[in-house]
N, C-alpha and C positions, 0 to 999 in steps of 0.2 A: 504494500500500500504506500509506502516513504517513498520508494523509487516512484513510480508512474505520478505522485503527487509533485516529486521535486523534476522530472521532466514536462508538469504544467508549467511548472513556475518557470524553467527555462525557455519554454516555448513561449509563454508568455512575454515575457523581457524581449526575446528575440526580435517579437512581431511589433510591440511595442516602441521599442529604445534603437535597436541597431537596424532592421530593415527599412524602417524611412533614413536613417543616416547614410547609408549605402546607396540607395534610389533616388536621394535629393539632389545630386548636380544632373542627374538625366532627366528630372520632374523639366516640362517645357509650358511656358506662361503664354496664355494669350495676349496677341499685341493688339494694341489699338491700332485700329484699319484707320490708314487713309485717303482721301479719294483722290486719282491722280487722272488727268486727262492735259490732249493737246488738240491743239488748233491745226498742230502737223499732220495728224492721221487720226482717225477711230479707232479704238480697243479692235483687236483684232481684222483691222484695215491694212490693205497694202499702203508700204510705204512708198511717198514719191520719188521722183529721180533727184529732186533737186539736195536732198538728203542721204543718196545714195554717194559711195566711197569715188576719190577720182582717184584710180590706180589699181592695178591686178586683173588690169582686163575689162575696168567696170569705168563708165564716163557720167559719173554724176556730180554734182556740185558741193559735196560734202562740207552741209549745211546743218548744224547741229538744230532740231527740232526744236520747236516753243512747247515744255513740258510746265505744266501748271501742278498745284496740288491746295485740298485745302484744310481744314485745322488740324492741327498736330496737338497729340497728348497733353497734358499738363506732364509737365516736368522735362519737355523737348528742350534743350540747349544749343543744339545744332542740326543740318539736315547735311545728307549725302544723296544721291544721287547717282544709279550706273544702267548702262547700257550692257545686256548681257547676249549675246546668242550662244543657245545650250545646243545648238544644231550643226555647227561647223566643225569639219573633220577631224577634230585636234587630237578628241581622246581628253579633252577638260573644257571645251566651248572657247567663245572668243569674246573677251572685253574689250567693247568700242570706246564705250567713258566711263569713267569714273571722276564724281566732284565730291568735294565733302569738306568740312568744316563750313558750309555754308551757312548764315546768319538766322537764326529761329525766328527771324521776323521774315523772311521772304519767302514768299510762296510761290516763285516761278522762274523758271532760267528762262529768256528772251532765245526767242528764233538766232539763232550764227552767236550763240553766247560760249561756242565749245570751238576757239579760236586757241591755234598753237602756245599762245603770251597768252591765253586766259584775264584778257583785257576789259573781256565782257563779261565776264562773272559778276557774283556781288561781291563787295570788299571784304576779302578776310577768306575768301576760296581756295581752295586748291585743288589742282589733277596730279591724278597719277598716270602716269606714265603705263601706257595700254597697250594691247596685244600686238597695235601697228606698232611700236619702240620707240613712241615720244607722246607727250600728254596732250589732253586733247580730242577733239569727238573724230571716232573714224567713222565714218557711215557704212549701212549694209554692203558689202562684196560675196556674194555666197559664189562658190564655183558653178559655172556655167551646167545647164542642165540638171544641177540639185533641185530637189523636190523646193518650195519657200522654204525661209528660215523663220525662225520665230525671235524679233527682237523686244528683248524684257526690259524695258526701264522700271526700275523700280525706287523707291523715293521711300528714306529711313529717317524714321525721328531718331536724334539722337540724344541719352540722358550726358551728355557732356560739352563744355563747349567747343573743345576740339582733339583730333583722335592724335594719340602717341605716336604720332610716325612724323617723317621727314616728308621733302617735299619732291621725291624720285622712289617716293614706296610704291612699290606695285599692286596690283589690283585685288593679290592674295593677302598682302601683309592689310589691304585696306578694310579685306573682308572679314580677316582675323578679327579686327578691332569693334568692326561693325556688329556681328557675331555676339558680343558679350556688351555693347554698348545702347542695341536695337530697345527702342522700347512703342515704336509704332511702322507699320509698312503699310502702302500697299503698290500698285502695280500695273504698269499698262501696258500691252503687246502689239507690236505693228507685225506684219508679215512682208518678206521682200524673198524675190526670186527671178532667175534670169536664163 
């Protein structure tokens, strides 16, 4: 009877005390959505040529799109901003931009604001340097004959006012940061193919 009693109490403690310690960094929090839309394209629209990449075979004006967004969490500090395609041949996708430390009062990057100098950003911005190998918006290039691609912008509240990295971090060290600093998303997909 002692035995099988003092195996409650162990099992007890267990479920108790040590198996939420053990499961709590994989516990995952819902974020505050937020709505993100552009004047460039519709959710799930082709994108136009004038935003398409000039180079690799593709003759478009690579014009970084006018992405809007609107309220952000309480407790936003910063916003970031990326262009993602999960569809290009790489074996890990292709980052066209990436912005971030961008100012929790501005809700929109202006149409041509993902210029090499990042001249049109809002003050206190920075890019990382993208999958073309300089900062900066590349536009859609998917290889010729690929099915569309699917381009993800997607638009991060951030609880800090700016992320730990330098100003030549890459798109993964950006995502590291984002990752453990996200406290609202959400997200808008154009499609481009050639």
């Amino acid at each position: 009877m002692e035995a099988s009693m003092l195996f409650r109490i162990k099992t007890t403690i267990l479920a108790v005390f040590v198996i939420p310690i053990v499961l709590a960094p994989n516990l995952t929090f819902a974020l505050s959505p937020i709505k993100v839309t552009s004047s460039s394209f519709r959710n799930g629209g082709r994108i136009g040529s004038k935003y398409v990449f000039s180079g690799f075979g593709c003759t478009g004006k690579n014009v970084s799109p006018e992405i809007r967004w609107g309220r952000l969490p309480r407790g936003t500090k910063s916003v970031a901003v990326t262009v993602y395609d999960p569809d290009a041949p790489t074996g890990s996708g292709w980052w066209h931009w990436v912005v971030y430390d961008i100012p929790a009062t501005v809700h929109e990057l202006p149409e041509g604001a993902g210029t090499k100098d990042g001249h049109r950003l809002p003050v206190g911005s920075l890019q990382a340097v993208t999958d073309f190998g300089a900062p900066g918006y590349g536009g859609p290039c998917p290889p010729k004959g690929d099915r569309p691609h699917h381009y993800i912008v997607t638009v991060y509240a951030i609880k800090t006012a700016k992320l730990p990295v330098g100003p030549t971090a890459s798109p993964a060290q950006i995502g590291y940061f984002l990752h453990f600093a996200t406290i609202g998303k959400g997200k808008i997909v154009g499609r481009y193919g050639r």
